[in-house]
C-alpha positions as CSV (number, residue, x, y, z in Angstrom):
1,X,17.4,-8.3,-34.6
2,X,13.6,-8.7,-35.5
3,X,10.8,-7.0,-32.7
4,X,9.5,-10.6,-32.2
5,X,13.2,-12.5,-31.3
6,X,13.8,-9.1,-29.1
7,X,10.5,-9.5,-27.4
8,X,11.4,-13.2,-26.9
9,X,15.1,-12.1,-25.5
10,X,13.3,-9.5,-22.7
11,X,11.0,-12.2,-21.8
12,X,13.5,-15.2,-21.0
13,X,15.5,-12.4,-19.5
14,X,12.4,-11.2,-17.7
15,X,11.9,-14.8,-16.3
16,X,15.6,-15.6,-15.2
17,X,15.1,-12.2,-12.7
18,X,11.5,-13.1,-11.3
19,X,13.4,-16.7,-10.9
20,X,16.3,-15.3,-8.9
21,X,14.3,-12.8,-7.1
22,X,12.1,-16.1,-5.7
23,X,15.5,-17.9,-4.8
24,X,16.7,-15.0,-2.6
25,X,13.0,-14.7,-1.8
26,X,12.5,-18.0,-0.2
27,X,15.8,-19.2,1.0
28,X,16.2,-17.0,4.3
29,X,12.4,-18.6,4.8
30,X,13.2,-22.4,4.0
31,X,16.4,-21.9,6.0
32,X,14.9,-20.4,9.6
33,X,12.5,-23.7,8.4
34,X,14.7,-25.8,8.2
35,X,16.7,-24.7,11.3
36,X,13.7,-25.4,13.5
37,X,13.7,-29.0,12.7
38,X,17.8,-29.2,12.9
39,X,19.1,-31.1,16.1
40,X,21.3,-29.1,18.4
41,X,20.7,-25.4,19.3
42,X,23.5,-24.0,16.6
43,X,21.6,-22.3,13.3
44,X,25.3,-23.0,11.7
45,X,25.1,-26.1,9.0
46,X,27.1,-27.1,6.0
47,X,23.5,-28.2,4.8
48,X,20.4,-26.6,3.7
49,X,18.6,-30.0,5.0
50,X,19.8,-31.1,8.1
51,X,20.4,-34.8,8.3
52,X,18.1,-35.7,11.4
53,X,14.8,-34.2,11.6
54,X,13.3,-33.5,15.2
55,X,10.6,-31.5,16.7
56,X,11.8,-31.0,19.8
57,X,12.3,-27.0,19.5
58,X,9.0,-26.5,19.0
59,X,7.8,-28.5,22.2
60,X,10.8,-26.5,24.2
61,X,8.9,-23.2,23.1
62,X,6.0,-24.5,25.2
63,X,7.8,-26.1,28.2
64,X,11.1,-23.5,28.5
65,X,9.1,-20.0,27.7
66,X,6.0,-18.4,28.0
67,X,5.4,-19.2,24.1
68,X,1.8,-19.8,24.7
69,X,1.0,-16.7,27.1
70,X,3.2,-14.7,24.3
71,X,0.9,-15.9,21.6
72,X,-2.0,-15.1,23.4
73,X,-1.5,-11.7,24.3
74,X,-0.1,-11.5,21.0
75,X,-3.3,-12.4,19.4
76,X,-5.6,-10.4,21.7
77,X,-3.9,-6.9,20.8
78,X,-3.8,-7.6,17.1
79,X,-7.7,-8.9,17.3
80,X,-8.5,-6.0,18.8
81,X,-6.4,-3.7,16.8
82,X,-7.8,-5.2,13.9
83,X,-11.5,-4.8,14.5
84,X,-11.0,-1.0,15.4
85,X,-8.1,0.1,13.1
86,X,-10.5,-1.3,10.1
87,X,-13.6,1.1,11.0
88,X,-11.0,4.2,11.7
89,X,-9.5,3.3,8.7
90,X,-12.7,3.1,6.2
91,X,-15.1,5.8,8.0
92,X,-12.8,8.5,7.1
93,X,-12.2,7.1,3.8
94,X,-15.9,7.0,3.3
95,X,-16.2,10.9,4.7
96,X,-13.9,11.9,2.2
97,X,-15.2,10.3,-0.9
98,X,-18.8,10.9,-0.1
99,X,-18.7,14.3,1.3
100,X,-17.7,17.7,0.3
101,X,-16.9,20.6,3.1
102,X,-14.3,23.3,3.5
103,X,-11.0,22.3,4.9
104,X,-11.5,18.8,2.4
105,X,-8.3,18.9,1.0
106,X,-6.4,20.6,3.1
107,X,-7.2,17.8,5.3
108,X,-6.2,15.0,3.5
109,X,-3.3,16.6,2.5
110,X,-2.1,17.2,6.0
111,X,-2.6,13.4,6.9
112,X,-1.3,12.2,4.0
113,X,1.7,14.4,4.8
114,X,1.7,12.8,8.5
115,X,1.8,9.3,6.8
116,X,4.6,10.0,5.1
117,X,6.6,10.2,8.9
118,X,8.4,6.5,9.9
119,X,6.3,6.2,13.7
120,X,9.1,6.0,15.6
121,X,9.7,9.5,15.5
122,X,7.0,9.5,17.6
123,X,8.2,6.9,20.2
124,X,9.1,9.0,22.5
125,X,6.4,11.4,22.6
126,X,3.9,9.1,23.0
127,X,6.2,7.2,25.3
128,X,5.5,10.6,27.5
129,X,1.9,10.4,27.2
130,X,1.4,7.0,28.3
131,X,3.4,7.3,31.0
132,X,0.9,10.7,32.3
133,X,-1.7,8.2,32.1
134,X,-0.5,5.8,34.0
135,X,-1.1,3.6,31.0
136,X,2.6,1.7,30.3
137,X,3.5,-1.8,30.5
138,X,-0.2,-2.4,29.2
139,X,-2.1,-3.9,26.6
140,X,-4.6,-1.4,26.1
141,X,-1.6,0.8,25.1
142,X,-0.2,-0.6,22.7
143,X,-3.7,-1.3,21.4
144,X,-4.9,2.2,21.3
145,X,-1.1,3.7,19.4
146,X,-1.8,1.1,16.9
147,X,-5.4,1.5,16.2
148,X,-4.9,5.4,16.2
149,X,-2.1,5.1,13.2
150,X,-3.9,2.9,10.9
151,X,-6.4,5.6,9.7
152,X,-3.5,7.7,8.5
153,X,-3.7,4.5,5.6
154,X,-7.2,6.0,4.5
155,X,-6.5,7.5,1.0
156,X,-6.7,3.8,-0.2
157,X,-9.9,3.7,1.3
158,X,-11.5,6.7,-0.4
159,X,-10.0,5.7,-3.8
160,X,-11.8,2.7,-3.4
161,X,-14.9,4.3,-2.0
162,X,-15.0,6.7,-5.2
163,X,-15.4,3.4,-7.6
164,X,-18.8,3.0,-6.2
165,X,-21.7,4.5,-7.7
166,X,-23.1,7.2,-6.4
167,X,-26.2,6.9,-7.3
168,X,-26.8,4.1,-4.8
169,X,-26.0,6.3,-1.8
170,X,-28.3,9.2,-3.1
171,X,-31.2,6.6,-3.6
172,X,-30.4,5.6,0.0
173,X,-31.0,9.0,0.8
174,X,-34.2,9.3,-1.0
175,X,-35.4,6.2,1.1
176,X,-34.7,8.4,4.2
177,X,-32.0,6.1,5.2
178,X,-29.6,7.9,7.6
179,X,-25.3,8.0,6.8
180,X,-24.5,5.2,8.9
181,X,-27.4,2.9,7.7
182,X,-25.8,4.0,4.3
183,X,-22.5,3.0,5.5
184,X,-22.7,0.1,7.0
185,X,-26.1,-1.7,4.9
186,X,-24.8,-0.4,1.5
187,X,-21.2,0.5,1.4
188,X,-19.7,-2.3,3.5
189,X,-21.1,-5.1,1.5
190,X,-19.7,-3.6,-1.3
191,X,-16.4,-3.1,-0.1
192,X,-15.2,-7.0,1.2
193,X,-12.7,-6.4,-0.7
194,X,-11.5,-3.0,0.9
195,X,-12.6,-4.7,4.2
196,X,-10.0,-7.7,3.6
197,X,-7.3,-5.8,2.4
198,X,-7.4,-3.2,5.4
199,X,-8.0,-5.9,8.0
200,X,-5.2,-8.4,7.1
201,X,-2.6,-5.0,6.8
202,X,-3.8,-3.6,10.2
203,X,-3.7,-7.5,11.7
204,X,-0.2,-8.1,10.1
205,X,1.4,-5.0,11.1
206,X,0.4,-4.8,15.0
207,X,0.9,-9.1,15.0
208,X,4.6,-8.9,14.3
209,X,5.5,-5.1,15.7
210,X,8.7,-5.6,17.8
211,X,9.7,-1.9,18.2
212,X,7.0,-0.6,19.8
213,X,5.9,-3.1,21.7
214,X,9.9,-3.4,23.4
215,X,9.0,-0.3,24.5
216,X,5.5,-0.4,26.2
217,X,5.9,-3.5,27.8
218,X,8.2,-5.0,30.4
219,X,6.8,-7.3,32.6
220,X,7.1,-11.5,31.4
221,X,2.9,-11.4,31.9
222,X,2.3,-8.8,29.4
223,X,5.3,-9.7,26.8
224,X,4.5,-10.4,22.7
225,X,5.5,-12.8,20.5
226,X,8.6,-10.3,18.8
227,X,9.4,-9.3,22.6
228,X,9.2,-12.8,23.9
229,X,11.5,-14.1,21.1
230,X,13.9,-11.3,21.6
231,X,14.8,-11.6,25.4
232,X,15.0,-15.0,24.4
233,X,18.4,-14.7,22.4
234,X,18.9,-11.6,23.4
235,X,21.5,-12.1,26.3
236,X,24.8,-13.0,26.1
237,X,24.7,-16.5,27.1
238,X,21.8,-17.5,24.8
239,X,22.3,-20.2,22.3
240,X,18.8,-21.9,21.9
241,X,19.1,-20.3,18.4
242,X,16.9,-23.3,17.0
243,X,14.0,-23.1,19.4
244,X,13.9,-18.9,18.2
245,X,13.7,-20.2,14.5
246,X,10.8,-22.9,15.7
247,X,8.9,-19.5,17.1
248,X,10.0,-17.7,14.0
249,X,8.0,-20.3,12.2
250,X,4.8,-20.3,14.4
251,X,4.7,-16.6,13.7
252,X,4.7,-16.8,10.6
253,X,1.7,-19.4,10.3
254,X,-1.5,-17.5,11.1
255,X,-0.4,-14.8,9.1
256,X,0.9,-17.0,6.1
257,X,-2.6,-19.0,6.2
258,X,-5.0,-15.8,6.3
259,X,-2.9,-14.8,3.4
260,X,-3.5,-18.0,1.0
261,X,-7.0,-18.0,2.2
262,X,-7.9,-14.6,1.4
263,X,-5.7,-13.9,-1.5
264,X,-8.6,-13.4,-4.4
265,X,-10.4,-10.9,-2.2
266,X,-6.8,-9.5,-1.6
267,X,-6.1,-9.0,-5.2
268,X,-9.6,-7.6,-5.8
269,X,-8.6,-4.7,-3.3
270,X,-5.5,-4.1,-4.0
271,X,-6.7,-3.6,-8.2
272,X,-10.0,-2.2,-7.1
273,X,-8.5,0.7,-5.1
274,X,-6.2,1.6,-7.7
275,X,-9.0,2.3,-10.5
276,X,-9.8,6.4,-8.6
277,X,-8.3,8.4,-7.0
């Protein structure tokens, strides 16, 4: 067999995988879809389509549940969380690029060791904690354990960090301009990329957290989206299966939209960080 027909074989066969790997991809996705705009309250069909279309799931999310207090509070914590896991994240990134003291990589060793551990081996330490300060069943917790994880993510930031000249932050210096005038007037609009990427990750991940969040919170006033939908089929009697898929959906639309919309700036980060480092 001649290297071109072989090369031709890999490809086709290379195509029929990244085909079957979209199937299995998007089905479970078209499906819960689907299911939200099925009559009756049974996710169960014979049919990937159902026969009668109706939006009357999504409208029960709203008149039924706290769907809209669940979205807000939702949306507040991972706003928040956003904004302050994003400078966590990239000041140390930019401290370790730029800089050069003793302990430097013995440092970033340690927390890239700490990243390595899944957080809910942590639950129930922190669990502890919050509960000495008087500080469960809030917002402001869950806001502060997520924010303080995401800068264990910063080794993407410093490779990043080390692809931009140098000699534009020693100029800086020459100016007289001070570390944070550096960082924040030279570095960040430099970095957009970096900025997109760490923002949409930190948003994404603290927007459809369930496991921590079942923990914090009890109370119906201060409940999430993945806490909110839980309860919701989570007792035995429960069979509004459909309305959970029609919240399934709405979930999944913020996060789905900031994706398309920022998806060049995504690639640039997620290629730009992986020159260094």
């Amino acid at each position: 067999m001649s290297r071109k027909l072989r090369g031709s074989v890999w490809l086709s066969i290379s195509y029929v995988l990244l085909a079957a790997i979209g199937v299995f991809s998007v089905y479970p996705a078209l499906w819960v879809i689907m299911s939200s705009l099925r009559t009756g309250n049974s996710l169960f069909s014979e049919t990937l389509f159902p026969t009668a279309f109706t939006l009357e799931h999504y409208a029960n999310l709203f008149s039924k549940y706290d769907f809209a207090l669940w979205y807000t509070n939702t949306l507040k914590i991972a706003l928040i969380t956003t904004v302050i896991g994003t400078v966590l994240t990239l000041l140390p990134g930019y401290a370790f690029s730029i800089f050069r003291f003793t302990g430097r990589k013995t440092m970033m060793s340690t927390l890239m060791v700490l990243g390595l551990f899944p957080g809910f081996m942590s639950m129930i330490a922190i669990f502890i904690l919050l509960n000495l300060l008087n500080l469960l069943n809030t917002h402001l917790a869950v806001i502060l354990v997520y924010a303080a994880g995401a800068p264990l993510f910063f080794l993407f930031a410093k490779s990043y960090f080390d692809t931009i000249p140098k000699s534009l932050v020693e100029a800086a210096r020459i100016d007289g301009a001070g570390h944070l005038s550096i960082f924040f007037r030279i570095v960040m609009p430099l970095s957009t990329p970096l900025i997109v990427y760490t923002a949409l990750s930190i948003f994404a991940g603290s927007f459809t957290d369930f496991l921590f969040a079942k923990l914090v919170l009890r109370t119906p006033e201060t409940k999430t989206l993945a806490v909110g939908l839980f309860d919701m089929i989570s007792s035995r009697q429960a069979t509004d299966f459909t309305s959970f898929a029609a919240g399934c959906v709405l979930i999944a639309v913020p996060i789905t939209f900031l994706f398309i919309l920022l998806q060049r700036l995504l690639t640039e980060g997620l290629t730009a960080g992986a020159e260094k480092g």
